[in-house]
MDAnalysis code that builds the backbone (N, CA, C; Angstrom):
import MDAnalysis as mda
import numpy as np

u = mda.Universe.empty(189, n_residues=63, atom_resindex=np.repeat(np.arange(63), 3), trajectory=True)
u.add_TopologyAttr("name", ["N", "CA", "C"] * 63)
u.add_TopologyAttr("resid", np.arange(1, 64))
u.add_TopologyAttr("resname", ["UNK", "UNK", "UNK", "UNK", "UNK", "UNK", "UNK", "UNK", "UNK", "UNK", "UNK", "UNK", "UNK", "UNK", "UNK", "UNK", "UNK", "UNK", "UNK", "UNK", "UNK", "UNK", "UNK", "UNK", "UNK", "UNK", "UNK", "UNK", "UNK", "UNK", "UNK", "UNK", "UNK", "UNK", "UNK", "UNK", "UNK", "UNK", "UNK", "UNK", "UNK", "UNK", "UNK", "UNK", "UNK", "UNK", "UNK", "UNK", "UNK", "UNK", "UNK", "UNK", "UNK", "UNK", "UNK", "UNK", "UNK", "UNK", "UNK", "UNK", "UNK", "UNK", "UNK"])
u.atoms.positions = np.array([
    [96.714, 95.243, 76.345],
    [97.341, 94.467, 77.397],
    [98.774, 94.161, 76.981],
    [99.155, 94.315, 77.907],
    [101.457, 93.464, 77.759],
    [101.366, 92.641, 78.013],
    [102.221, 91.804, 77.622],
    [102.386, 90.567, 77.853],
    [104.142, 90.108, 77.463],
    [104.695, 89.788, 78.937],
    [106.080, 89.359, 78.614],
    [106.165, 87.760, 79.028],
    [107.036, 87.037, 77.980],
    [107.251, 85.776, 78.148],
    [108.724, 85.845, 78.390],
    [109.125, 84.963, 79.574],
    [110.363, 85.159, 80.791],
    [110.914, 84.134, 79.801],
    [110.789, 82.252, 79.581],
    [111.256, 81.848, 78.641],
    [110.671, 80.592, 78.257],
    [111.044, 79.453, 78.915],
    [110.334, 78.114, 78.726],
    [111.472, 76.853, 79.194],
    [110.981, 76.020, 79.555],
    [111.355, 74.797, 80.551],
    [112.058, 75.511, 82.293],
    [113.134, 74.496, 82.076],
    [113.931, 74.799, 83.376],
    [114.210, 76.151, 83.721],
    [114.479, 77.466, 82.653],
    [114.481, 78.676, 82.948],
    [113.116, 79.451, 83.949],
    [111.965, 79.210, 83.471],
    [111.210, 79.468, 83.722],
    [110.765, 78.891, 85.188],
    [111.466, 78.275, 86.194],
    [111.218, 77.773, 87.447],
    [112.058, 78.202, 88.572],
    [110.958, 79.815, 88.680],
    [111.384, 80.854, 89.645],
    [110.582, 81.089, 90.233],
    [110.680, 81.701, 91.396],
    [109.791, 82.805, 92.231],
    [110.032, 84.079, 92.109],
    [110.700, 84.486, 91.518],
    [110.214, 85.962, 91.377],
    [111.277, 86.008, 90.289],
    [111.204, 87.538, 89.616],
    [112.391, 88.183, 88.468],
    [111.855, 89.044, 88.320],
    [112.813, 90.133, 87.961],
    [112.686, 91.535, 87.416],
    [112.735, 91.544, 85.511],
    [112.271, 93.263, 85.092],
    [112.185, 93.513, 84.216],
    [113.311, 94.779, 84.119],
    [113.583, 94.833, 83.060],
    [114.453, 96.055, 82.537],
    [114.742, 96.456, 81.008],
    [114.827, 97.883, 80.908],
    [115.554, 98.024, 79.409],
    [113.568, 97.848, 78.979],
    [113.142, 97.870, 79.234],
    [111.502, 97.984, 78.351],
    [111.255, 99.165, 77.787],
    [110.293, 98.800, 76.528],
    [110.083, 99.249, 75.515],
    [108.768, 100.234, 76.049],
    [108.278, 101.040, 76.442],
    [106.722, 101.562, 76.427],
    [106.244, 101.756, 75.003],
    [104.934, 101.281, 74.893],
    [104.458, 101.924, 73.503],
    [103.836, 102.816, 73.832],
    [102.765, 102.934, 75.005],
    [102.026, 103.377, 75.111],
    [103.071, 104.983, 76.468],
    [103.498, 105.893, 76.555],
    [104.362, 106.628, 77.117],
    [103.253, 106.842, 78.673],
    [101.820, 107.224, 78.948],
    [101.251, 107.097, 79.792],
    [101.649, 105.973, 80.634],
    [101.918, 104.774, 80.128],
    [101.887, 103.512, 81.212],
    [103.375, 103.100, 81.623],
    [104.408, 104.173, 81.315],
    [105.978, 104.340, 81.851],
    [105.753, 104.043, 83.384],
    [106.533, 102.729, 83.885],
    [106.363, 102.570, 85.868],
    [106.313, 103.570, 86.385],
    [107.081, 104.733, 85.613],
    [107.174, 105.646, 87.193],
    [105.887, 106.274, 87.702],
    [105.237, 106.399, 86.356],
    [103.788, 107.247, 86.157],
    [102.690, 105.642, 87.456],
    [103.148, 104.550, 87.038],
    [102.545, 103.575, 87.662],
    [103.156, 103.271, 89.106],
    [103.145, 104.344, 90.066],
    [103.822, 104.092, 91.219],
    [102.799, 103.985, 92.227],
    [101.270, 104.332, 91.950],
    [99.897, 104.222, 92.727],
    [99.418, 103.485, 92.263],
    [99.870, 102.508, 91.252],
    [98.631, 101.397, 90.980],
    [99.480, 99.725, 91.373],
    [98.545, 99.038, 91.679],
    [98.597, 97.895, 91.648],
    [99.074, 97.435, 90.468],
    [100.108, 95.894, 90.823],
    [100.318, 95.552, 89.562],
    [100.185, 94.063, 89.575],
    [99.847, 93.430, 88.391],
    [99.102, 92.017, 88.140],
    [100.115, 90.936, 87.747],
    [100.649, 89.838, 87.572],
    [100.442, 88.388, 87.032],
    [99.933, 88.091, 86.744],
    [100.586, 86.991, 85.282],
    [99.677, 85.665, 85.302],
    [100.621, 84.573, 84.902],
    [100.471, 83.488, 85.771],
    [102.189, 82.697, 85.545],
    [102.139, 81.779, 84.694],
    [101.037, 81.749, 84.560],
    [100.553, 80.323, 83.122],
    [99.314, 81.209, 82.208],
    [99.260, 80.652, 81.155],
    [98.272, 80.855, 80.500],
    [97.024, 80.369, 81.062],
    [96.100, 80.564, 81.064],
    [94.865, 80.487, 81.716],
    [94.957, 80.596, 83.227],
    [96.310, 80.830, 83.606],
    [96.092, 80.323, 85.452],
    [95.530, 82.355, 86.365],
    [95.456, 82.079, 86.587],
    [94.793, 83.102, 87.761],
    [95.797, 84.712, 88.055],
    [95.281, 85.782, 88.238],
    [96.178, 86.456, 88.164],
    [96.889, 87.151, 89.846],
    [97.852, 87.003, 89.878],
    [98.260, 86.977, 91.414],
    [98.960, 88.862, 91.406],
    [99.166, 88.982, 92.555],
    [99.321, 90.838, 92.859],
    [100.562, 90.653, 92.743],
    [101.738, 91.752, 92.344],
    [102.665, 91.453, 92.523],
    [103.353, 92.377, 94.212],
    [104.446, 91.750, 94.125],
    [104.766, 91.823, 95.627],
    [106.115, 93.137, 95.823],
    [106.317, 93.969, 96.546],
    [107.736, 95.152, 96.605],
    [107.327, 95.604, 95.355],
    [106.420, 96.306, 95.635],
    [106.183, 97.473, 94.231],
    [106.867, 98.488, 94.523],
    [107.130, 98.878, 95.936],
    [107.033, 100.280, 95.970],
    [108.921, 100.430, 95.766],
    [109.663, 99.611, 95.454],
    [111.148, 100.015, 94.750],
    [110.849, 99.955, 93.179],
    [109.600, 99.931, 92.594],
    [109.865, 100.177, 91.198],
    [110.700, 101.003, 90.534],
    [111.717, 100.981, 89.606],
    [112.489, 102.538, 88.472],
    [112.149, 102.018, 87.597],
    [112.216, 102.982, 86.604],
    [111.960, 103.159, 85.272],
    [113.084, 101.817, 84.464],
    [114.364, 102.221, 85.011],
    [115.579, 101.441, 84.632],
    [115.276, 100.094, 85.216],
    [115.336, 99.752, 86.029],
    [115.250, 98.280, 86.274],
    [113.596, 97.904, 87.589],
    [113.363, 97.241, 87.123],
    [112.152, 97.083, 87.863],
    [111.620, 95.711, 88.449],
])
């Protein structure tokens, strides 16, 4: 499983943000290859995992 932490306090009080510049370890799970799958949240630790929303502009470069 990945797991990215955005940051902590006042930063962290958004509705949405992008990712970019990521690392794959795994080269199979590169976005572009992930353009038919669903993709997950979870905005707190223990809290629930929500769908994410405008998948379908994913790039590799900024996402």
């Amino acid at each position: 499983m990945n797991q990215l932490i955005v940051g902590f306090g006042k930063e962290t009080e958004v509705r949405e943000f992008g990712i970019k510049d990521t690392n794959w370890i795994n080269p199979e799970l590169q976005i572009d290859k992930l353009s038919n799958c669903e993709l997950w949240v979870r905005v707190r630790h223990g809290g629930t995992l929500i769908k994410c929303k405008d998948q379908n502009n994913l790039k590799s470069e900024t996402v």
